[in-house]
N, C-alpha and C positions, 0 to 999 in steps of 0.2 A: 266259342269265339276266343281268340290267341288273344291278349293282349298287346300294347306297340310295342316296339324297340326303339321308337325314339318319343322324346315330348319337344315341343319349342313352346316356351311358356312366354308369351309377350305379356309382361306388367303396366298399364297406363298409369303413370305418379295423377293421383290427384284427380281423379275420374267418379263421379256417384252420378247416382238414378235421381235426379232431379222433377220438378213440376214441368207442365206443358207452356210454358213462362216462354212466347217468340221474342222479347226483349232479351232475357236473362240466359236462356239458357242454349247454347249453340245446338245441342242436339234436336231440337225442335225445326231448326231453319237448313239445318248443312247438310247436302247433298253425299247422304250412306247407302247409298243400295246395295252394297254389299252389306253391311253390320243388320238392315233391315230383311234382307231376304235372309238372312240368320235365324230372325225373328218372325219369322210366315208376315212379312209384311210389318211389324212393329218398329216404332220407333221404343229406345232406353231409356226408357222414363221410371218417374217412382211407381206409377201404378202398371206397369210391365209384368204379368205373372210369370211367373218361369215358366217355360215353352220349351217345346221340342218339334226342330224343325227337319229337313228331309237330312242335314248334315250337323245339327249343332243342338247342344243344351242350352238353355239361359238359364240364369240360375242368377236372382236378385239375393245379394250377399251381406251379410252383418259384417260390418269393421268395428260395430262401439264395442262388440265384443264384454257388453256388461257391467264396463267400466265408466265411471262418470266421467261426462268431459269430452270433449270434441278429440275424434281421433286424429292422432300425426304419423308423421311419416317415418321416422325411426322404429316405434313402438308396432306402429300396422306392417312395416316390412319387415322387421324380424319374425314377426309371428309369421308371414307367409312361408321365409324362408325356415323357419325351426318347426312350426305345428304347435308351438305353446304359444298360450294368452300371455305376451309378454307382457301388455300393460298392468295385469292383474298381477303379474308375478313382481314385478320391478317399481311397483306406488303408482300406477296412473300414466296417460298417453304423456308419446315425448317427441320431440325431434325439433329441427328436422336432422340430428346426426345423434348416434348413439350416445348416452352417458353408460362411465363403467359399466353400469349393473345390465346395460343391454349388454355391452362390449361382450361383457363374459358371458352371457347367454348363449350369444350368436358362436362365438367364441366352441361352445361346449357342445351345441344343438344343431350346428347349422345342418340344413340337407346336404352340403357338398361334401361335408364331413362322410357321409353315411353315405354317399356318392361315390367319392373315394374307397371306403372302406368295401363298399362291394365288388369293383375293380371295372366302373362306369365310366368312359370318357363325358366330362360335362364340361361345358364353359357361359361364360358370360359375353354376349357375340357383340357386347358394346364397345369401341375403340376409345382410348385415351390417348390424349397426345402427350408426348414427353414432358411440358413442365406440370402436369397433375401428377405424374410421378416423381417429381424433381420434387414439387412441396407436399407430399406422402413422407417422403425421405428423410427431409431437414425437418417434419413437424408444423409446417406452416396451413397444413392438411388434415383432416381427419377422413381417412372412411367414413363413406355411409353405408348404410343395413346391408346395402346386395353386395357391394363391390367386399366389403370386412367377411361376408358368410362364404365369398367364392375363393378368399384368399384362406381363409382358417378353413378350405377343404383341401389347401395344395395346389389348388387350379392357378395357373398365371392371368393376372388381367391381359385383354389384348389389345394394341400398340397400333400407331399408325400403320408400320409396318405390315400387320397383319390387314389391316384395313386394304392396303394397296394391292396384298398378293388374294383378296374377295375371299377374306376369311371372317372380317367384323365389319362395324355399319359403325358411321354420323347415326348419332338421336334422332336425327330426324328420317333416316332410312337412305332418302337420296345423294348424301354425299353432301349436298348445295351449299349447306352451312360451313361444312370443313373448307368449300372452296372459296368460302368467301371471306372466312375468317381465320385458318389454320395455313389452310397449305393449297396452293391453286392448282397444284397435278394432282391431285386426290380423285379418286375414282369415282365419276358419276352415274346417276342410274335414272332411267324413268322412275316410279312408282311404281310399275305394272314389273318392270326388271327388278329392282328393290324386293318384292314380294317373290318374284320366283326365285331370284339367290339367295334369299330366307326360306324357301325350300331345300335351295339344292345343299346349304354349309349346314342346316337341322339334321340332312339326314347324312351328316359323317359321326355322329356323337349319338347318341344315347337320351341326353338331356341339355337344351339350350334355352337360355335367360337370354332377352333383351328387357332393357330399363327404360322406357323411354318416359322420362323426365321431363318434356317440354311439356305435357300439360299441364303440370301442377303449375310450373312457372307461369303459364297462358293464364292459368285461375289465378292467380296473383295476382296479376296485372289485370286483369277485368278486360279483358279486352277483348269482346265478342268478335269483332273482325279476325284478327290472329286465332280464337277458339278455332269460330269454322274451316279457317286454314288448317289447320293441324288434325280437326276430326276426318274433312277431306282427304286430305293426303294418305292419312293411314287408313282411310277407309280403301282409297286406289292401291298402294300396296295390301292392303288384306284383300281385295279382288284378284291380285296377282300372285299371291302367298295360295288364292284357294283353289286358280287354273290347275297348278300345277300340282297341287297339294295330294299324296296317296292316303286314304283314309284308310285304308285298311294295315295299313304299315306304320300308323302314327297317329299321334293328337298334337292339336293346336289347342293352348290353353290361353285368354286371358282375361285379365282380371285387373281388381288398384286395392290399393293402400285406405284409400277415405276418401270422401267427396269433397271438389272444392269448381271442377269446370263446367260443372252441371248450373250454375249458380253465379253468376256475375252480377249479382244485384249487391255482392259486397267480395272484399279482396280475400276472404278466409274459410277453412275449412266447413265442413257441413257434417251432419251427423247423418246423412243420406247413406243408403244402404250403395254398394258398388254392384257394377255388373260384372256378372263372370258369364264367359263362352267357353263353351268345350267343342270343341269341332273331332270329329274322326267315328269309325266303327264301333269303337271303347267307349263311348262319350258317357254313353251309362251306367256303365261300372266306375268311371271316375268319378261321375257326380252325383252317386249313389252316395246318400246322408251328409252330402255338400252345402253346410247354410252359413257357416263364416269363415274365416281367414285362417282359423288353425286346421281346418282339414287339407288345403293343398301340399302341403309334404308328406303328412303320409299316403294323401290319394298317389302319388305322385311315384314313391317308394315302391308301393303296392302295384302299382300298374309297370312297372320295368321288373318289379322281378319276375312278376308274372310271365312279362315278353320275355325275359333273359330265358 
């Protein structure tokens, strides 16, 4: 069996295997029958074994990564993006935005680096609107882990712009938020649409990152109504992402950083292990000896050059 020629690795910020908590924990109540039929019928919970279903691996995931202390978001997305235990390398979990000793890590390690250097189209398919580049510029800004590892590979961030001509996504997939908050001619999309143009702009590259950040923010705020919003939604675009999805020509990767939306019985992180899916033909060669956060860049590596 070939390996892919392309990955679309979707990240959920802030996403762990939490208890069967129907207060607490949105995954227990919110309507996935896509992420479940992932799972031969499983809900993502802590006691979830890893499974392999007619299309996907589960693979319940280490973030403490050995390190004392609650995982963050700086320290667990470097490591996604580099394959090193950043926290072990750099004094212990950090975020949520790099200090130096990430900087230079990501800096030195990142995958787009090694993306680049092999002569791989790769991008980051999330849209920024002009003033997060305006205070990048002036400094009023820092990168975080994914947007700093896709820039120290060469790869350009992409722009409303590209958003417009259905080249990048709003965080949220559909558009709704840029329209409601950005820019009101902004491109919208069903859910079910949203997941198939995340098939069709996957398979012009090699390898594509989406960040989507609104859940950790969702765990922040405790707010179990917004959780089930948001696991719904992506769960409608990954229904739509899987219509159209060719598995023999590709994997769908994803995965998080640490647990925190699993958990609304308090506003902050959790030491819960994360879910990771691997969807495609490959799925077993990618999540062969897959059990924490530094093996997805070299799985990652390994499985394009294979396809190249």
């Amino acid at each position: 069996m070939s390996n892919p020629p392309h990955i679309l690795f979707l990240f959920l910020d802030g996403v762990g295997l939490g208890q069967p908590d129907f207060e607490h924990n949105p995954f227990v109540t919110a309507e996935i029958p896509n992420l479940t039929r992932l799972l031969n019928g499983q809900r993502p919970l802590a006691d979830t074994p890893r499974t392999e279903s007619e299309r996907a691996v589960f693979i319940p995931t280490d973030a403490a990564l050995g390190v004392p202390g609650v995982p963050q978001s700086a320290t667990g997305q470097a490591t996604i993006v580099t394959g090193l235990n950043v926290p072990e390398l750099t004094g212990g979990h950090w975020g949520p935005k790099p200090h130096p000793g990430i900087v230079e890590v990501i800096q030195r390690e990142s995958l787009f680096i090694k993306l680049r250097q092999r002569g791989l189209e790769a991008a980051l398919l999330n849209a920024y609107p002009q003033p997060y580049f305006d205070n990048i510029t002036s400094g009023r800004r820092n990168y975080s882990a994914i947007p700093l590892a896709v820039v120290a590979g060469g790869y350009s961030l992409l722009t409303a712009e590209d958003m417009h001509k259905g080249r990048a996504f709003s965080v949220d997939f559909t558009g709704e938020g840029w329209r409601r908050d950005l820019d009101p001619d902004a491109p919208l999309y069903s859910a079910r649409e949203a997941g198939h143009k995340l098939a069709e702009v996957a398979q012009t590259r090699s390898f594509s990152f989406f960040d989507h950040w609104a859940t950790d923010y969702a765990g922040h705020r405790s707010d179990l109504a917004e959780a089930r919003h948001l696991l719904e939604n992506f769960d409608a675009v990954l229904g739509g992402l899987l219509e159209v999805w060719d598995d023999e020509a590709g994997l769908i990767v994803i995965t998080s950083d640490h647990g925190n939306l699993e958990d609304l019985s308090h506003k902050h992180h959790t030491l819960n292990r994360v879910p990771t899916l691997v969807v495609g033909q490959a799925r077993r060669e990618f999540a062969d000896g897959l059990t924490d956060l530094t093996h997805f860049a070299p799985a990652v590596l390994k499985a394009l050059q294979a396809g190249g």
